[in-house]
KEDOLUM-874696 format. One record per residue (C-alpha): residue in one letter; residue number from 1; z, x, y. Coordinates in nm, 3 decimals, padded with zeros to 5 digits. Each point is the difference from the previous one (the first is absolute). Layout:
residues N
[rolo a NUM [Z X Y]]
...
END
This chain:
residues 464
[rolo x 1 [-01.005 -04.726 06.499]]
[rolo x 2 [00.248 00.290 00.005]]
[rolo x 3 [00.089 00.169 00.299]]
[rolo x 4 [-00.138 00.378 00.070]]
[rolo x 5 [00.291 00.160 -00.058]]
[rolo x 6 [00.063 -00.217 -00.329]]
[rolo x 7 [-00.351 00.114 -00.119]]
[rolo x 8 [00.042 00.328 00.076]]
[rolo x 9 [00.373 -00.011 -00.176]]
[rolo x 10 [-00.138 -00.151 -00.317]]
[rolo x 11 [-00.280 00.257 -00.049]]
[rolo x 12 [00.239 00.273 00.037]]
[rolo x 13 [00.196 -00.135 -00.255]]
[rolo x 14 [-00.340 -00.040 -00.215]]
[rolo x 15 [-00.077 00.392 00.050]]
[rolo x 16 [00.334 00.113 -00.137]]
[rolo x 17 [00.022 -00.200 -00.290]]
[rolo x 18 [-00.336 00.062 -00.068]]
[rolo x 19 [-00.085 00.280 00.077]]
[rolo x 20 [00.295 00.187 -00.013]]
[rolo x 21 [00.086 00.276 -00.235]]
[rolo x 22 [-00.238 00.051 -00.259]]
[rolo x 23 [00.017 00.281 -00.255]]
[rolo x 24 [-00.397 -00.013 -00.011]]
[rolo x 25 [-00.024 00.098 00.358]]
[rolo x 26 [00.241 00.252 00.042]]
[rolo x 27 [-00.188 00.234 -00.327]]
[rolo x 28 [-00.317 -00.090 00.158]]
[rolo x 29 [00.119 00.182 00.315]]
[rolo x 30 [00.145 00.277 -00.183]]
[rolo x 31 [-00.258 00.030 -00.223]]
[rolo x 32 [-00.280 00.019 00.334]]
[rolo x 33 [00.282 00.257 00.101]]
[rolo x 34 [-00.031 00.254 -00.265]]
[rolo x 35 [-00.334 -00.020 -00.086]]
[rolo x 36 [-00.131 00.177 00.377]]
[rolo x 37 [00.252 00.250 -00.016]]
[rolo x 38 [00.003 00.081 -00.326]]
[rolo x 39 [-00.415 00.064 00.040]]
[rolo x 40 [00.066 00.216 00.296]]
[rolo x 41 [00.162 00.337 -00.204]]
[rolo x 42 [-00.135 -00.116 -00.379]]
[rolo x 43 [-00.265 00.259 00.008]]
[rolo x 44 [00.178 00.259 00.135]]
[rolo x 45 [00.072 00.169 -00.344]]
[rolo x 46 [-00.369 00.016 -00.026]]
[rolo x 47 [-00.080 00.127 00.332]]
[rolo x 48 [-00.109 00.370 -00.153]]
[rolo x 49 [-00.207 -00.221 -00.244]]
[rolo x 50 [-00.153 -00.195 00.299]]
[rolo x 51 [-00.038 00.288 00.186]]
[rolo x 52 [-00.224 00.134 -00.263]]
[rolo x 53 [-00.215 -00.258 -00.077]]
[rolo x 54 [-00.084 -00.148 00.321]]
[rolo x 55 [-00.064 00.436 00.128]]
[rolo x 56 [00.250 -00.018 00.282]]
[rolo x 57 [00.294 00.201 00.044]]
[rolo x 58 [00.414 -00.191 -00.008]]
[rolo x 59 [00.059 -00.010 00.331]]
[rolo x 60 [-00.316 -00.315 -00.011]]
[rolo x 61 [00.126 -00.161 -00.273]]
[rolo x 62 [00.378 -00.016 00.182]]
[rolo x 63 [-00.179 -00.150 00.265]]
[rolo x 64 [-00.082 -00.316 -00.232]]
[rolo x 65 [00.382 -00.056 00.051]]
[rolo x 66 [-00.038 00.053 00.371]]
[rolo x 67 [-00.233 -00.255 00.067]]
[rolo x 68 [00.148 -00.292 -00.256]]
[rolo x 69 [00.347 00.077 00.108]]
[rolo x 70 [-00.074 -00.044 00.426]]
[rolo x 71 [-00.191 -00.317 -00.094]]
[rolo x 72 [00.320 -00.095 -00.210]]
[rolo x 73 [00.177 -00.005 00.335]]
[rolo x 74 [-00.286 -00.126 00.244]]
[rolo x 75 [-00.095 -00.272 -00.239]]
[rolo x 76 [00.328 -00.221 00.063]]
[rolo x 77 [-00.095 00.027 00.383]]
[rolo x 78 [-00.256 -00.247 -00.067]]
[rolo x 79 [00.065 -00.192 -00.309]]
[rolo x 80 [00.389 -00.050 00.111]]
[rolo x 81 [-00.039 -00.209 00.284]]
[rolo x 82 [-00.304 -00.152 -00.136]]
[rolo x 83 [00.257 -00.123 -00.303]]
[rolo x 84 [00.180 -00.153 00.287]]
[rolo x 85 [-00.316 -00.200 00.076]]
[rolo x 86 [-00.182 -00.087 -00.322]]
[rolo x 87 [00.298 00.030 -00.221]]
[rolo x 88 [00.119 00.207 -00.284]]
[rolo x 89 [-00.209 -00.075 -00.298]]
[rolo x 90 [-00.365 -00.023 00.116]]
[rolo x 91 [00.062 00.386 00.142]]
[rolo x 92 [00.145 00.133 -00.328]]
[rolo x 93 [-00.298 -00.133 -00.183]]
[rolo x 94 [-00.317 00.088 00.234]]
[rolo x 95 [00.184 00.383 00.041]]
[rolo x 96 [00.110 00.067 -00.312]]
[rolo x 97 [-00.334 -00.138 -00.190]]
[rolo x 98 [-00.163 00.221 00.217]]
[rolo x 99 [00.256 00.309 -00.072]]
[rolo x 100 [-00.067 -00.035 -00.362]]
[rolo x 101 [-00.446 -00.051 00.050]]
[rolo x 102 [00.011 00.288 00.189]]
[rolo x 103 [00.171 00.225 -00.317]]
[rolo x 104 [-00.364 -00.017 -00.156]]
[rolo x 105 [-00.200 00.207 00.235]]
[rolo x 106 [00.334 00.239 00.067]]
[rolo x 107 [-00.042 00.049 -00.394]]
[rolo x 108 [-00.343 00.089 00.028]]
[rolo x 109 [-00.019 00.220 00.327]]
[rolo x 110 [-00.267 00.243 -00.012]]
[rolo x 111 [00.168 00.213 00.286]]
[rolo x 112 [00.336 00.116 00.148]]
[rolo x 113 [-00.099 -00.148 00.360]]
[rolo x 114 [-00.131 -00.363 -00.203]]
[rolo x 115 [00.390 00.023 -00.198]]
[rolo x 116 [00.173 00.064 00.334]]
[rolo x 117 [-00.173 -00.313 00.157]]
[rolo x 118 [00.039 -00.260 -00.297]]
[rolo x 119 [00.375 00.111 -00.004]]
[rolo x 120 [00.060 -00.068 00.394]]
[rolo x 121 [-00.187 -00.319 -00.012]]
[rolo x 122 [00.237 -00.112 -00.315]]
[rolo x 123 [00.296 00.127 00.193]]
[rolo x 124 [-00.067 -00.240 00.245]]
[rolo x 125 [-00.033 -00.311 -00.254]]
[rolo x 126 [00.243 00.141 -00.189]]
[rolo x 127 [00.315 -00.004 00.270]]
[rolo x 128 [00.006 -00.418 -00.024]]
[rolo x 129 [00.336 00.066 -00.224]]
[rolo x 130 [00.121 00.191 00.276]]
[rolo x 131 [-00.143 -00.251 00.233]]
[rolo x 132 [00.130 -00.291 -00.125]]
[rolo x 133 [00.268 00.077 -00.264]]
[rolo x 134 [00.287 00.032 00.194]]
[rolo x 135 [-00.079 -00.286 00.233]]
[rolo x 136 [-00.112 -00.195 -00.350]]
[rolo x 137 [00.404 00.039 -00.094]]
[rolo x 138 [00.151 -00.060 00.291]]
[rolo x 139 [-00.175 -00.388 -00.005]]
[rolo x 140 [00.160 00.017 -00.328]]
[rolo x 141 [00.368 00.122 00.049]]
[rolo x 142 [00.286 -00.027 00.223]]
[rolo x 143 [00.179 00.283 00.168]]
[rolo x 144 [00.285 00.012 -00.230]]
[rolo x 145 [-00.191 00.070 -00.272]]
[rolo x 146 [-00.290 00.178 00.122]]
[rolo x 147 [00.108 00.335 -00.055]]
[rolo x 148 [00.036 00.029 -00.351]]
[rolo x 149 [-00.323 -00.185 -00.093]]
[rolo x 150 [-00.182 00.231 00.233]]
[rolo x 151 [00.131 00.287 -00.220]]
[rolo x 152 [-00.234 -00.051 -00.244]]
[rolo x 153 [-00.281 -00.123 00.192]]
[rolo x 154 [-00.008 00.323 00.296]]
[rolo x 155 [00.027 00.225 -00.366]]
[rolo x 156 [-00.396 -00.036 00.043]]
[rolo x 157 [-00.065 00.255 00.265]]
[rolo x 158 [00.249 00.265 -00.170]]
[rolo x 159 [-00.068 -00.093 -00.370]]
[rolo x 160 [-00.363 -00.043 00.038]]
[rolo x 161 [-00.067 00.389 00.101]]
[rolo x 162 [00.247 00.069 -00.198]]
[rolo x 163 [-00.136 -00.154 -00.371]]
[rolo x 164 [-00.366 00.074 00.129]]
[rolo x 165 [-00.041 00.334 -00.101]]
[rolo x 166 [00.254 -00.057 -00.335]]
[rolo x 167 [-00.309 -00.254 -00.107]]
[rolo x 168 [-00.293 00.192 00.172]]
[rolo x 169 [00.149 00.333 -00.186]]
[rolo x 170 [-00.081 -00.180 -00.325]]
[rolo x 171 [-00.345 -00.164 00.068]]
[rolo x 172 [-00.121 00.327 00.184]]
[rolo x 173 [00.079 00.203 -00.303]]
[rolo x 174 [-00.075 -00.218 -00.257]]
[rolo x 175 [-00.340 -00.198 00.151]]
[rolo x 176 [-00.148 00.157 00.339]]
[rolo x 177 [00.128 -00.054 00.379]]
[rolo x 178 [-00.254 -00.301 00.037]]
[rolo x 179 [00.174 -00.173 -00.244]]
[rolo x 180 [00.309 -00.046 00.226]]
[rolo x 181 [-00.250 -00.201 00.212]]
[rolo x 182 [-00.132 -00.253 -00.277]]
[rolo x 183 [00.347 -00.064 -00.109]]
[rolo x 184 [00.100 -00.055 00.343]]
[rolo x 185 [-00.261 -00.220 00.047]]
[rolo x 186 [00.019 -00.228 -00.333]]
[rolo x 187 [00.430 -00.059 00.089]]
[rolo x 188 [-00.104 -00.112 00.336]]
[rolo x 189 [-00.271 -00.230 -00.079]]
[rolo x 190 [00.249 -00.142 -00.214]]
[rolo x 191 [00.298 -00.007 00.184]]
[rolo x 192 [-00.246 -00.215 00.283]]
[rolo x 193 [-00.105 -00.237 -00.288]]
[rolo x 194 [00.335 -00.073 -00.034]]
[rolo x 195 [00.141 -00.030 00.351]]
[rolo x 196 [-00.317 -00.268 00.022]]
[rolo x 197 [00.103 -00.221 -00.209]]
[rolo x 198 [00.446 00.074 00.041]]
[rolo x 199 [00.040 00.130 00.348]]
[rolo x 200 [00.147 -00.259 00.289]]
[rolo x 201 [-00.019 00.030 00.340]]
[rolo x 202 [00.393 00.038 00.136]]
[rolo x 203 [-00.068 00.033 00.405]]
[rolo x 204 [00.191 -00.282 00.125]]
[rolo x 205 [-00.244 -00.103 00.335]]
[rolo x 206 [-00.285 00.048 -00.268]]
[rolo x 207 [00.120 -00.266 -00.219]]
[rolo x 208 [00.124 -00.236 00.224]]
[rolo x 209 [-00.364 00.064 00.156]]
[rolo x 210 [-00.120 -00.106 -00.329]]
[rolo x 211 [00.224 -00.320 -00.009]]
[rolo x 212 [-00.050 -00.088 00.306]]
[rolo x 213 [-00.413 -00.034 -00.019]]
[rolo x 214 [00.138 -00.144 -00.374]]
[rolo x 215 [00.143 -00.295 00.191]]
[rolo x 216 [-00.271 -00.049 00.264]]
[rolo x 217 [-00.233 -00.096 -00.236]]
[rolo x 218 [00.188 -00.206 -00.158]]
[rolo x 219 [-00.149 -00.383 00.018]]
[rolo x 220 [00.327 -00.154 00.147]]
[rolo x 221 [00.000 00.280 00.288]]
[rolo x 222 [-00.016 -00.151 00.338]]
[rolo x 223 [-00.235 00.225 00.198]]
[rolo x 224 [00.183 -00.098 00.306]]
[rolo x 225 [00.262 00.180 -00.152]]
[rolo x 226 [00.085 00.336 00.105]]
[rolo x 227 [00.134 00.250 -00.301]]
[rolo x 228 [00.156 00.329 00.060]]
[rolo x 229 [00.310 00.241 -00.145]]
[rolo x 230 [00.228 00.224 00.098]]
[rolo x 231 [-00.183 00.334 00.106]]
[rolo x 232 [-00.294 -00.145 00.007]]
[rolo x 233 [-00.272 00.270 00.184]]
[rolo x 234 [-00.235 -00.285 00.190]]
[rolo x 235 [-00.212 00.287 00.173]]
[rolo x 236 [-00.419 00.037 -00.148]]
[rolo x 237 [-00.022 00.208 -00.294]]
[rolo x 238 [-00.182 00.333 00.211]]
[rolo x 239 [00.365 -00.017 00.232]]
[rolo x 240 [00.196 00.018 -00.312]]
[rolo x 241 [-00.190 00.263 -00.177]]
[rolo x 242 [00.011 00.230 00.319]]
[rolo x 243 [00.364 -00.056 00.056]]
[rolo x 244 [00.083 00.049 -00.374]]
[rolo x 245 [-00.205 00.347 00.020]]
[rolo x 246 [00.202 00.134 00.242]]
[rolo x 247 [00.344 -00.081 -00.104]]
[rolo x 248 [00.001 00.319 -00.232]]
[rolo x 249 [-00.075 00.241 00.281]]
[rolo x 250 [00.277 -00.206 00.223]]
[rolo x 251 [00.256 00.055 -00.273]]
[rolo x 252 [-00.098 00.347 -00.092]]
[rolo x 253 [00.086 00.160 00.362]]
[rolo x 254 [00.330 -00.171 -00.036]]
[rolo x 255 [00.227 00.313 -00.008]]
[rolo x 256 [00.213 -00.128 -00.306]]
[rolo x 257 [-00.367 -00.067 -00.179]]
[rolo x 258 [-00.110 00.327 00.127]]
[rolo x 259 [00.309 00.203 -00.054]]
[rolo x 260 [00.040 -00.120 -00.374]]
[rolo x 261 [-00.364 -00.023 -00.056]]
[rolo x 262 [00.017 00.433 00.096]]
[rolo x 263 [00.270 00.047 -00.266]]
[rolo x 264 [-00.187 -00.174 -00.274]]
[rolo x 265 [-00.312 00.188 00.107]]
[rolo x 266 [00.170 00.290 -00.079]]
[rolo x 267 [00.123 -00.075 -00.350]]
[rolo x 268 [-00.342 -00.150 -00.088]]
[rolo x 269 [-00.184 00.339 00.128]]
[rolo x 270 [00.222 00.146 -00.206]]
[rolo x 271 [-00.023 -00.165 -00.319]]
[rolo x 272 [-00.358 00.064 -00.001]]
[rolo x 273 [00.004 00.357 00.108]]
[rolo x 274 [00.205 00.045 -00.294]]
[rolo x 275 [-00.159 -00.173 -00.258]]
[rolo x 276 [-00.418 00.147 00.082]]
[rolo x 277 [00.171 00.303 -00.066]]
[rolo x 278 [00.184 -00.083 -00.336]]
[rolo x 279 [-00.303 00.139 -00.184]]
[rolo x 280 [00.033 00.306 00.151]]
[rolo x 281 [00.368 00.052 00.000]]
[rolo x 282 [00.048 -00.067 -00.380]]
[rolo x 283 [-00.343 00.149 -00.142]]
[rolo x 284 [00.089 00.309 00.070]]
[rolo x 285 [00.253 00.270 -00.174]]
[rolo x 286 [00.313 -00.048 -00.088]]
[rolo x 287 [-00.054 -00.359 -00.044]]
[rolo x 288 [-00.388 -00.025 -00.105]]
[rolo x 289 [00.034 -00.360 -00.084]]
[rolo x 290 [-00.374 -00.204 -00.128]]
[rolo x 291 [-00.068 -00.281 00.227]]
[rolo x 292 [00.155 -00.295 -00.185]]
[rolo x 293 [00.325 00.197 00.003]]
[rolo x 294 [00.020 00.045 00.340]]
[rolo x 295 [-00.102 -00.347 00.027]]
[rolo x 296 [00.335 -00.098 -00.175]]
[rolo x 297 [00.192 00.190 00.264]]
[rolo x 298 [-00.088 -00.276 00.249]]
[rolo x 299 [00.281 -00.196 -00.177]]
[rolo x 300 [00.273 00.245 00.172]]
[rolo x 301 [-00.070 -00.171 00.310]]
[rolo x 302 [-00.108 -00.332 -00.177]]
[rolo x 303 [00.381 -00.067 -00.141]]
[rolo x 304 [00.100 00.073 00.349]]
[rolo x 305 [-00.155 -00.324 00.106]]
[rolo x 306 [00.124 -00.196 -00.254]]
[rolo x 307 [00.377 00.136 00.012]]
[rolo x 308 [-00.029 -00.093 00.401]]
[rolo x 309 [-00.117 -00.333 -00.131]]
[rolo x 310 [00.226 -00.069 -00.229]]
[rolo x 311 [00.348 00.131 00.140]]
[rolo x 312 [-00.047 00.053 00.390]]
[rolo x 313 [-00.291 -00.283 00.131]]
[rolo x 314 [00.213 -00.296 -00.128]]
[rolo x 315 [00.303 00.135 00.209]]
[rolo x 316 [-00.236 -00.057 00.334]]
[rolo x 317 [00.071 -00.341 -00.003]]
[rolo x 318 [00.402 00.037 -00.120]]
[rolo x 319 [00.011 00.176 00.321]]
[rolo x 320 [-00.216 -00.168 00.221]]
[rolo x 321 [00.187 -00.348 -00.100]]
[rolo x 322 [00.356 00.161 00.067]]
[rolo x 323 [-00.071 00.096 00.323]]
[rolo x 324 [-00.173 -00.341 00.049]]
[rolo x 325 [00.314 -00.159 -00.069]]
[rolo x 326 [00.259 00.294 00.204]]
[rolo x 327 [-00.221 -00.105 00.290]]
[rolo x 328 [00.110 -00.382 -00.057]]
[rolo x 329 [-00.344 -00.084 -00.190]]
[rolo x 330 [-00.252 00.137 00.270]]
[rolo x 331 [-00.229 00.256 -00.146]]
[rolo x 332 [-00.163 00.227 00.132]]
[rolo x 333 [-00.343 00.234 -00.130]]
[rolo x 334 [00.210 00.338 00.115]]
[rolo x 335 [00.214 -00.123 -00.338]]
[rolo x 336 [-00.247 00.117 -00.208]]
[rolo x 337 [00.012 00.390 00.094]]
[rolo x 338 [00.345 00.118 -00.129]]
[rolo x 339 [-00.110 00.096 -00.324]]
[rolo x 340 [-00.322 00.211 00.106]]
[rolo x 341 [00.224 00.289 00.125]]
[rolo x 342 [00.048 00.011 -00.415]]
[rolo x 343 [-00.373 00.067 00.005]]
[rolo x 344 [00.033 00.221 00.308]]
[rolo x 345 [00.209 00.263 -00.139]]
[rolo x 346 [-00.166 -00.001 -00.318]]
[rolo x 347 [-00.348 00.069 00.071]]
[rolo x 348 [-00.012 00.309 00.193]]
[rolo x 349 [00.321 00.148 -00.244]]
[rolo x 350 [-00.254 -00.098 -00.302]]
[rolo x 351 [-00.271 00.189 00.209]]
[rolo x 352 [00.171 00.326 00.034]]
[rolo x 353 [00.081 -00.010 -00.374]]
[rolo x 354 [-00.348 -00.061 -00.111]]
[rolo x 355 [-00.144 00.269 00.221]]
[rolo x 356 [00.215 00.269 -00.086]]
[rolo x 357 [00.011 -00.039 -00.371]]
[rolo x 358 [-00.367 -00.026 00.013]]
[rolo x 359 [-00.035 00.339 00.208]]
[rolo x 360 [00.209 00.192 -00.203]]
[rolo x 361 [-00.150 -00.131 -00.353]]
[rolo x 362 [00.346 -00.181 -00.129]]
[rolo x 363 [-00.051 -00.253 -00.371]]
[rolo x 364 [-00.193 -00.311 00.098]]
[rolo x 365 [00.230 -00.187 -00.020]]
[rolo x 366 [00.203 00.096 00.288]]
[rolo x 367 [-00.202 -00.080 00.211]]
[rolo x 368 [-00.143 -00.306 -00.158]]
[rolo x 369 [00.447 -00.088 00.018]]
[rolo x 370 [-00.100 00.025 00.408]]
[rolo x 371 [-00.332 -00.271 -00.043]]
[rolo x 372 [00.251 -00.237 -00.135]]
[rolo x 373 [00.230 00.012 00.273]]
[rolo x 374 [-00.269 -00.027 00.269]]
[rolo x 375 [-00.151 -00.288 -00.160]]
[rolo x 376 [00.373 -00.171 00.026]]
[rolo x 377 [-00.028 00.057 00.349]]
[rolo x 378 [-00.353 -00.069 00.081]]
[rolo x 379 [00.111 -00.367 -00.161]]
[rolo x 380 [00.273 -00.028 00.223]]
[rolo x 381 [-00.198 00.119 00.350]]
[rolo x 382 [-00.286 -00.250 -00.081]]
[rolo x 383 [00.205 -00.321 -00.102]]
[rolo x 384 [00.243 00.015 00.291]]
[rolo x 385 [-00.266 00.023 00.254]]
[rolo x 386 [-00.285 -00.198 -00.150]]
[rolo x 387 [00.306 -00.261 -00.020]]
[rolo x 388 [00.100 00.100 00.407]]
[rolo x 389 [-00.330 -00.075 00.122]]
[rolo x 390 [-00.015 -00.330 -00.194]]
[rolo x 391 [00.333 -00.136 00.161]]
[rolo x 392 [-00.107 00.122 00.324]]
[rolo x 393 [-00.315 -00.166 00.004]]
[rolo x 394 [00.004 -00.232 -00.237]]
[rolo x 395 [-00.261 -00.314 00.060]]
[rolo x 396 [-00.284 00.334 00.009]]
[rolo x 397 [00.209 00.190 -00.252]]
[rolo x 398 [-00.381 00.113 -00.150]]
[rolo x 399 [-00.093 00.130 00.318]]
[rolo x 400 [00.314 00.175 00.058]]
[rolo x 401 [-00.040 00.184 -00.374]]
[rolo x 402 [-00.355 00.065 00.121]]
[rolo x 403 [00.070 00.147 00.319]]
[rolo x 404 [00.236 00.226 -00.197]]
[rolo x 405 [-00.196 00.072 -00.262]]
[rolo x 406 [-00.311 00.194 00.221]]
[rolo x 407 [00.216 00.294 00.082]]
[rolo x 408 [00.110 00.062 -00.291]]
[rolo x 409 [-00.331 00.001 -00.202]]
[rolo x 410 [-00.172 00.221 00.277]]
[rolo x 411 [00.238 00.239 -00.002]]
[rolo x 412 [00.017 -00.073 -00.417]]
[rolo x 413 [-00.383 00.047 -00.004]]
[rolo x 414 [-00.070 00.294 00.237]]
[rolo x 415 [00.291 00.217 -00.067]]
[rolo x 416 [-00.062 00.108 -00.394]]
[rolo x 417 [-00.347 00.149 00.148]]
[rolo x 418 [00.194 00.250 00.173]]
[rolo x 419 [00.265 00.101 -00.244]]
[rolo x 420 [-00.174 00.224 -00.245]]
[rolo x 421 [-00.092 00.192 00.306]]
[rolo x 422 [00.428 00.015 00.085]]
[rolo x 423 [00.111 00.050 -00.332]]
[rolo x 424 [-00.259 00.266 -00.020]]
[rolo x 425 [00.146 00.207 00.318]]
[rolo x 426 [00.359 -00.083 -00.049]]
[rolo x 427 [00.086 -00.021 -00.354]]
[rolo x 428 [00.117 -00.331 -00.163]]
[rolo x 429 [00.344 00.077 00.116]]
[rolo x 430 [-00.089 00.019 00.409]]
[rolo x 431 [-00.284 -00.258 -00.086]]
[rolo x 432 [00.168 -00.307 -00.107]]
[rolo x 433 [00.326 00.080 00.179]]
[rolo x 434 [-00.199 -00.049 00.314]]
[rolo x 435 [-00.034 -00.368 -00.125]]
[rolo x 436 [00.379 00.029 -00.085]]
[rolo x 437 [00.075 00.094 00.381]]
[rolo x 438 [-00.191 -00.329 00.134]]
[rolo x 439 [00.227 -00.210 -00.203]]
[rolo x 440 [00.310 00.152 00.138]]
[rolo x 441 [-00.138 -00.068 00.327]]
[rolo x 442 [-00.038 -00.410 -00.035]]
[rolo x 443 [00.275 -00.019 -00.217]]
[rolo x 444 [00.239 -00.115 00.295]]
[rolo x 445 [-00.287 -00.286 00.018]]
[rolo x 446 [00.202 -00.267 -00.194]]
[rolo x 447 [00.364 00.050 00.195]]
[rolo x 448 [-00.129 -00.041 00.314]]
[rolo x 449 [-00.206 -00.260 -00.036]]
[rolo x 450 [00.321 -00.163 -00.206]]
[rolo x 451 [00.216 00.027 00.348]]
[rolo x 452 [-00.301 -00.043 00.262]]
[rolo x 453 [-00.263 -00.161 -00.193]]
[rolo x 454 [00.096 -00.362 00.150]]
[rolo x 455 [-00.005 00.109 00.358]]
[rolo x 456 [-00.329 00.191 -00.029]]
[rolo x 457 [-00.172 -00.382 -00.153]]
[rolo x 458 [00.146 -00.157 00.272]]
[rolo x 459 [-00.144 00.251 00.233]]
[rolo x 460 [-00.345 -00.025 -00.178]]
[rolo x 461 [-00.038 -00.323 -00.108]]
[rolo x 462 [-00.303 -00.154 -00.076]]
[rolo x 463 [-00.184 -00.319 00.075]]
[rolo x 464 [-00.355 -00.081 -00.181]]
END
């Protein structure tokens, strides 16, 4: 019989040749990472319509958001750390199953306050990609080469706000506001089918869990002797769920976490201020646009994304291996952050732009030109730190993305409920270039944690 640490040894070999990098897996994550975003602003082109039929007023219907976009953000609290526990794949299935059953009775709320609570309890479901995803690809990919693949994959909670209300603008117009929730609710039920039958699980202690109860009942097993691998979490199942629940919270009040987790707030706040009140904005004279055209104008910020993917997200890694290599091959997670002060200067300049050439009435497509420079830099922002906290804590990188994912979808959540009210009082100008400020105020964020961010783990570091 082979030694412990020869056991342990071969089965790690097993998961990586088996389980290693799959194509399958990584769409099914991004797929589970469009889909709840991209439901969370596809009806807002028909909130007037909404509005109407369901006899409330806007400010109820933006509220729909409100609720599915918090849950967005306290869903991975929970379903994070329990990935760490039951594994990858049987989370994605039992949430997003759920997400998509729970489209029917959205589509057919009788009431405003019955829409607001089928969308919060989806939210929840619905934030497994965000759960999950991120830790799903780091089982799946080594640091080197991490960034780039992440490109494309973290594209789901900017591109799926961002196509939502280019699709919704067309169904709303063209077949009713509930119709958003059927179709919603037939991709889903068939994007679960499939995950059934093509989805693996790619949590390391979860599979070599698996293989190791594989070999124990194996006839030629000696019960005299003892199994085990390397990380192997002997404690009782209620210990491990308990611990596991609290990781998020221990990460989040880390002041990197926290710090970072304040800047994306920001953005995300935002880029859902903005885009509840695209209707509004473009409706009206000079630009008096229908609602599938202003739909299209989502793209501004949409090409943004994909540019950042494309030329800037690959270039994460370039650097992060350089400086890997000028520090005689020991890396470090702070070698992630040089290129966010890209995103850092662009964001708040693309801010001012679009305010102030939406207050004074300029063509559209000025300041659509400023939507596609902010979604270059909302790219940027979200890759190097989603990519940070992975380095930093990388065995509970899921966690870690959770833990910075609830501030941001609060603040993402709350914060369009009280910008009609601003933009009202100040103008569009003064309004968004309020947001505009906030980002000049974290932009520092990245530099400093590039030159102190090591010290301040060390000072901070955890132990679960």
């Amino acid at each position: 019989m082979a030694s412990q640490k020869q056991i342990g040894q071969r089965w790690h070999h097993r998961v990586h040749v088996k389980y290693g990098i799959h194509d399958d897996d990584r769409s099914s994550a991004d797929e589970r990472l469009v889909l709840s975003p991209l439901a969370s602003s596809m009806f807002t082109p028909g909130i007037a319509q909404i509005a109407d039929d369901l006899g409330t007023d806007v400010q109820n219907v933006i509220a729909t958001t409100t609720g599915f976009v918090i849950m967005l953000g306290v869903g991975p609290l929970v379903l994070a750390p329990l990935s760490e526990t039951f594994g990858r794949r049987v989370l994605y299935l039992v949430c997003f199953g759920s997400f998509g059953l729970l489209q029917i009775p959205t589509a057919l709320s009788p009431n405003v306050e019955f829409l607001i609570a089928m969308r919060t309890i989806s939210g929840f479901f619905g934030s497994v990609g965000i759960a999950n995803g991120g830790g799903t690809l780091s089982d799946m990919f080594q640091p080197s080469e991490r960034a780039s693949v992440f490109g494309w994959y973290l594209l789901g909670p900017l591109l799926g706000p961002t196509l939502g209300p280019l699709f919704g603008g067309v169904i709303v117009q063209r077949l009713g506001w509930r119709w958003v929730y059927w179709i919603l609710a037939i991709i889903c039920t068939l994007n679960t089918v499939v995950g059934f039958f093509f989805l693996r699980e790619t949590y390391a202690p979860v599979i070599l869990s698996q293989r190791k109860s594989e070999h124990e009942a194996r006839k030629d097993h000696s019960p005299n002797t003892k199994v085990s691998f390397d990380g192997e979490d002997p404690r009782p199942l209620r210990v491990k769920i308990l611990t596991s629940l609290k990781r998020p919270y221990a990460i989040f009040i880390q002041p990197i976490v926290l710090t970072m987790s304040l800047y994306q707030a920001i953005i995300f706040g935002t880029t859902y201020s903005i885009y509840t009140n695209m209707q509004d904005i473009y409706s009206q004279d000079p630009y008096s646009f229908s609602t599938e055209q202003i739909g299209l104008l989502y793209l501004g910020p949409g090409i943004g994304f994909l540019t950042s993917v494309w030329f800037i997200v690959p270039r994460i890694d370039t650097v992060y291996n350089a400086l890997t290599k000028h520090n005689n091959g020991k890396a470090l997670p702070e070698y992630r952050l040089p290129l966010a002060n890209i995103g850092s200067l662009l964001i708040p300049i693309s801010l001012f732009w679009f305010a102030w050439s939406i207050e004074y009435r300029l063509h559209w497509a000025i300041s659509i030109a400023a939507t596609y420079f902010y979604g270059v830099g909302q790219v940027v922002i979200l890759n190097t730190v989603q990519n940070y906290y992975i380095d930093s804590f990388s065995q509970y990188s899921a966690s870690a993305i959770a833990a910075g994912a609830v501030f941001r979808s609060l603040l993402g959540g709350v914060v369009p409920l009280f910008a009609p009210p601003l933009f009202e009082k100040l103008g569009y100008g003064w309004g968004i270039s309020v947001f505009a400020f906030l980002t000049v105020a974290v932009a520092p964020s990245p530099l400093l944690f590039y030159y102190y961010g090591g010290r301040i783990r060390e000072r901070f570091k955890l132990e679960f």
